[in-house]
N, C-alpha and C positions, 0 to 999 in steps of 0.2 A: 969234220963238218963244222961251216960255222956255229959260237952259242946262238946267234941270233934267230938262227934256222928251227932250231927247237923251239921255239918261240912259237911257230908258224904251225906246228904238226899239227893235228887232229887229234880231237878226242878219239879215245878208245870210246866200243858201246858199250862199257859197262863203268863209264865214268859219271857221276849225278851231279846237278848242280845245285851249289849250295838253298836253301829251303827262302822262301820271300818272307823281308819279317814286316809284325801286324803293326796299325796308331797304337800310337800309346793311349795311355788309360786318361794320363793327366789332364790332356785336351776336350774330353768329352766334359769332365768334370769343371774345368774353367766356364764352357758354354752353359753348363747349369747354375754357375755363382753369378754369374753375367744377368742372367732370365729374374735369378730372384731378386738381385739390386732394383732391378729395373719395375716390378711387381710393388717393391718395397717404395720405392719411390713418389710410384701413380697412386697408390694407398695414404701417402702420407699427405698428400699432394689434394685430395680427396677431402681427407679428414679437417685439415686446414681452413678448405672452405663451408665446410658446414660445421667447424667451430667458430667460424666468422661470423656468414649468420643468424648462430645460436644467439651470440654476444650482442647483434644487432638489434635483436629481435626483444633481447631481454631488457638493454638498456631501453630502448621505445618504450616498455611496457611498465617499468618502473615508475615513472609518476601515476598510471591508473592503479599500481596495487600498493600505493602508500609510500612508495620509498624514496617518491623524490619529491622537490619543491615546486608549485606551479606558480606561476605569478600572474595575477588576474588584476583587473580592474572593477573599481569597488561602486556601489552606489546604497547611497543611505534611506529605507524609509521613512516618508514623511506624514505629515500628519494635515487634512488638508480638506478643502473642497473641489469636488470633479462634477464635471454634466453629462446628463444621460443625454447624448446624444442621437440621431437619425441622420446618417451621410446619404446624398443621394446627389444623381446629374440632374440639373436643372438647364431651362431655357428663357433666357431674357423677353419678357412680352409684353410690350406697350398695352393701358388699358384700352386707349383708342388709337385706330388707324383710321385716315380721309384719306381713300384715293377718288380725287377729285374730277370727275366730267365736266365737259359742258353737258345743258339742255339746250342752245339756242343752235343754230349754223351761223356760220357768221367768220369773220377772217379775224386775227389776234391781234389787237394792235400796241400793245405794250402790256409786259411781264413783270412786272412789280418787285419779285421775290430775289434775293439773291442763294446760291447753291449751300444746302448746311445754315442757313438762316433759321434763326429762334422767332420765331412769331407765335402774336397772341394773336384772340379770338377776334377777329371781326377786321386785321390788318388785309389791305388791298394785297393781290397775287397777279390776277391777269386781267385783265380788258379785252373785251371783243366789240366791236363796231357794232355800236348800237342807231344809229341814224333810221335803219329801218322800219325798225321797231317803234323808235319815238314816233316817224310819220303815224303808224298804225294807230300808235295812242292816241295822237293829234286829233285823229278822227274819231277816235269812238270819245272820245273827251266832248267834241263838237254835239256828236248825236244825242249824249246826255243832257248837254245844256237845251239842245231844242226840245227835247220829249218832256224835259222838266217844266221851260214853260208852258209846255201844251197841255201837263196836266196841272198847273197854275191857274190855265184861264179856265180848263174845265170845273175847276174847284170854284173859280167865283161864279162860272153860269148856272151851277149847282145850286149854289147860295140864294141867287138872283130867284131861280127857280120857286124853290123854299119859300120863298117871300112871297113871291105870287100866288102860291099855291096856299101859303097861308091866308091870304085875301081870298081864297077862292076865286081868283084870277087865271089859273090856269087848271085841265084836269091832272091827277094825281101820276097816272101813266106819264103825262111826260116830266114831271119830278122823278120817278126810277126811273126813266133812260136814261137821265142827265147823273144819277150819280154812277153808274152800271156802270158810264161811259168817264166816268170818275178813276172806276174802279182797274180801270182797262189800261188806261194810262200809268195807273201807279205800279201796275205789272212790267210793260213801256221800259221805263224807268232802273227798274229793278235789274231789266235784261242789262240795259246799257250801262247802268254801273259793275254787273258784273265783268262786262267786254271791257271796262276801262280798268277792272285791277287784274284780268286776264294779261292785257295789252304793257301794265303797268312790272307787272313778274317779269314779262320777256325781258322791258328794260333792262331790269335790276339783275336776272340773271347772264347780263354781259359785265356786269363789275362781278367779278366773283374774287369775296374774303375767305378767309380762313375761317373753318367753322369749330376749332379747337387749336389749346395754348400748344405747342410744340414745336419740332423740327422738319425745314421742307426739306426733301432728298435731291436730288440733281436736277439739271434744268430741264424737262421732257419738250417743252414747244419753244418757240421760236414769234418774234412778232412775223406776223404774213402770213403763217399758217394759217389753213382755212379747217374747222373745225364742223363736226357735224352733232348734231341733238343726240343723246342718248348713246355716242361712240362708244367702244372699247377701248380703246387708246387716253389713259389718264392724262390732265393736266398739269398735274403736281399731285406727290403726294406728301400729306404731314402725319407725321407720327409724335403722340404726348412723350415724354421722356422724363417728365417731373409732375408727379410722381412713375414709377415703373414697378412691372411685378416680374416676378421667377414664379414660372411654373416649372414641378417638379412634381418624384413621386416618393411614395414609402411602402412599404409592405404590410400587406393586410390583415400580416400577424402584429402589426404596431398600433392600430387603428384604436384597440383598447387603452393604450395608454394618450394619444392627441385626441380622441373626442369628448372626453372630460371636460377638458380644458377647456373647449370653443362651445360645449353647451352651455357653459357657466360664465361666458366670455371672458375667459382668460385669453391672455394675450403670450404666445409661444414666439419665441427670436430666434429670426434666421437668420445667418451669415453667410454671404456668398464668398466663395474665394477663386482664384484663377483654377485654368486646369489642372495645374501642379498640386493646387491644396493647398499650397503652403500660404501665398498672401490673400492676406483678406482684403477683397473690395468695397463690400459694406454691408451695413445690419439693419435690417429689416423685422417685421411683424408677419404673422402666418394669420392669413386673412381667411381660407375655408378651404375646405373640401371638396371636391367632386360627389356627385350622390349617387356613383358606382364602383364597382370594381371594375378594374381590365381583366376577363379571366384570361387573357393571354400569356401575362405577366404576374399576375397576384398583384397587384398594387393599385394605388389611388393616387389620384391627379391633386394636389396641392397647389395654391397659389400665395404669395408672400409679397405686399408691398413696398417698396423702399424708398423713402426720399428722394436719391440721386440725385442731391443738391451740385457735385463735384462731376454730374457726369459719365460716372467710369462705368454704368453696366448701360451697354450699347443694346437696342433691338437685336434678336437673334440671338447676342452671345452665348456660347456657352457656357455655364458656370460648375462649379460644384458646391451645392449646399448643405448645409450643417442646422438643424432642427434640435432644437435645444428642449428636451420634454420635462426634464425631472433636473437638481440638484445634489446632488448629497454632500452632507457638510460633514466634516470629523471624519472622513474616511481615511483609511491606509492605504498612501498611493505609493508606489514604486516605476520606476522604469519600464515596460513591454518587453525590452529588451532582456532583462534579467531573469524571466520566464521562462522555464523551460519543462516542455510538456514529455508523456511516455504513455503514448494512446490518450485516452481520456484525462488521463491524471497529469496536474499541472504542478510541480515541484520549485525552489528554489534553492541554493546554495547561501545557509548564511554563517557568515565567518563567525567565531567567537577563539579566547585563549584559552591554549590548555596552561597544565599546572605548570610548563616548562616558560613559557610566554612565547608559544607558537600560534600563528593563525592555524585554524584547522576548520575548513570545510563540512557541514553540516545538513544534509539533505532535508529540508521542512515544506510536508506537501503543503499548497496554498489551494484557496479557490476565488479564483477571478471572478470579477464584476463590472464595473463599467469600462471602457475603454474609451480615451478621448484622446486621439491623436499618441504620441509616444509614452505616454501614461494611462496606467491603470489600476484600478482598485481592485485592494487586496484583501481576503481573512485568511488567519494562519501564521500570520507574524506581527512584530507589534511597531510602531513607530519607534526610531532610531535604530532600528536592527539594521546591521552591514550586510549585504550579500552585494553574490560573485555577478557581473557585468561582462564579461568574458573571459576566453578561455575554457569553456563547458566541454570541449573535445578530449580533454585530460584530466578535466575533473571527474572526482568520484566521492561516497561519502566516508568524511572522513581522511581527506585528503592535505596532505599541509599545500598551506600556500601563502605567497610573499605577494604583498601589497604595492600597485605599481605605484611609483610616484607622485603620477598626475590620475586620481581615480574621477571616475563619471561624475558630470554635477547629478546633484539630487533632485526630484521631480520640485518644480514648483510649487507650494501650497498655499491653496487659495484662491486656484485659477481654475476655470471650468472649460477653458478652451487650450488648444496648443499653441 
């Protein structure tokens, strides 16, 4: 047989095959070093960022608990006078306004005035055709001179009368008829001169002047227009401008401190300034009161004269006013700005050196008093004390801090306005 044949037989049945062998151990054990790298990894990975963070968190925090340098801008107080002021919106109010009618009818025959013209009192405006009028007059001008002589001649038959009657030349009865009839004409008379300064008005009321100093507003008629007695439709109107008042108001919790003053005629200055506040238009005197309250609002109605030599507060405008009631002289003013409040309580930061020659931040509670504009009065610190201007987000007390270069000017002393 061939060997190769053997190759080929059959197992016997009692021949076994060799046994299947199991994974090894070492493979399970690599897939667990694998898991824990990986574990280790996301852990560290983890930790990193919440040591970031921590560090973040702590550097930020270090200038509020002392440990780093803030750098502030500084402002010095001063030693000074401030005004008790009362801020309030006001409105510009001519003391007089003319909106001016005709009384006559009549057509317009020349306009006098030019648009925005300054006229004084008694300067020509409009004309309306008076011809008809004058005829009118003409006549009753006529009827007075006849009725006058008619109680002329009645005055000398009067006379005449008297005479005779004193001779006993005539009876007495007709002496009283004759003056009766005296008496009746001088009535006559009276009528007809009243008809001629009747007739005499209508004239006059076709030149129509300005009946006050001020400004006319835009041209309203036209010559031709035909106008009517007692219309609605104005002819012009002028408004005073020199002098001008601001009415305004104040709260009726302030009323104790302005009615002093005006019972004893003192004289309180107001200052108008634009909307912004900040420029001043001009200075005036507070002329009265109102003699109520508004309970709508709590406040009272004030008025304030001003020259307005220059023109600048126009009818209408709006202003904001500044009522000047009190001064106080020798006060400790400071900045507004360097205030800083924790509910009720009003605090400042004032610098001083320690023993090393470090600035260091020093919490000094204050209490505010007047306030005028970016300045206010201060108790609790004294005149030339430094304090902090800003930076108050990182300040704390006790805190060191470095002085900026260019620190805040110091409040003005001396000034009672901003």
């Amino acid at each position: 047989m061939p060997e190769d044949a053997s190759k080929h037989q059959p197992l016997g049945p009692d021949h076994q095959l060799p046994a299947t062998t199991s994974p090894p151990r070492r493979g399970r054990g690599l897939k667990l070093v694998i898991w824990v790298v990986v574990l280790l990894i996301f852990a560290a990975t983890i930790w990193l960022v919440l040591r970031q963070q921590s560090d973040q968190a702590t550097t930020a925090a270090a200038p509020r608990r002392g440990g780093g340098t803030v750098t502030v801008t500084t402002a010095t107080a001063q030693k000074g006078d401030i005004g008790d002021t009362l801020d309030a919106l006001g409105t510009v109010t001519p003391v007089y306004t003319s909106s001016i009618t005709s009384q006559v009818n009549g057509i317009i025959t020349e306009v006098h005035y030019r648009e925005g013209q300054l006229v004084r009192k008694g300067d020509p405006l409009i004309d309306i055709d008076s011809r008809s009028y004058r005829a009118t007059l003409m006549q009753a001008q006529g009827t007075l001179e006849r009725d006058q002589n008619v109680l002329a001649q009645a005055k000398m038959d009067a006379q005449r009368y008297r005479d005779a009657w004193a001779r006993n030349a005539i009876p007495k009865q007709t002496l009283d008829d004759e003056e009766k009839l005296v008496l009746q004409d001088e009535g006559t008379v009276k009528i007809d001169e009243g008809t001629v300064q009747f007739d005499q008005i209508q004239v006059d009321y076709c030149h129509i002047t300005s009946p006050i100093n001020g400004r006319v507003g835009l041209r309203l008629v036209d010559p031709g227009n035909v106008v009517q007695a007692n219309g609605t439709t104005p002819l012009a109107v002028v408004t005073q401008v020199q002098p001008i008042t601001v009415i305004f108001t104040i709260p009726e919790d302030s009323l104790g401190k302005v009615e002093p003053h005006l019972r004893h005629n003192g004289h309180l200055s107001v200052t108008a300034f634009d909307r912004t506040g900040l420029n001043k238009i001009a200075d005036g005197t507070l002329l009265t009161l109102d003699n109520q309250v508004d309970t709508t609002t709590g406040t009272v109605k004030g008025r304030a004269s001003f020259t307005n030599k220059d023109g600048a507060l126009y009818p209408n405008q709006f202003v904001n006013t500044r009522l000047l009631v009190n001064t106080l002289h020798g006060a400790t003013l400071i900045p507004t700005s360097a205030i800083q409040r924790n509910g009720q309580a009003s605090f400042v930061y004032v610098l001083k050196e320690n023993a090393a020659k470090e600035n260091v931040a020093h919490m000094r509670p204050i209490k505010t008093g007047v306030s005028n504009g970016n300045i206010t009065q201060v108790t609790g610190i004294e005149p030339g004390d430094m304090v902090a201007n800003s930076s108050f987000d990182k300040l704390q007390d006790n805190a060191k801090v470095a002085i900026a270069s260019k620190p805040a000017a110091p409040p003005a002393a001396g000034s009672s306005a901003p």
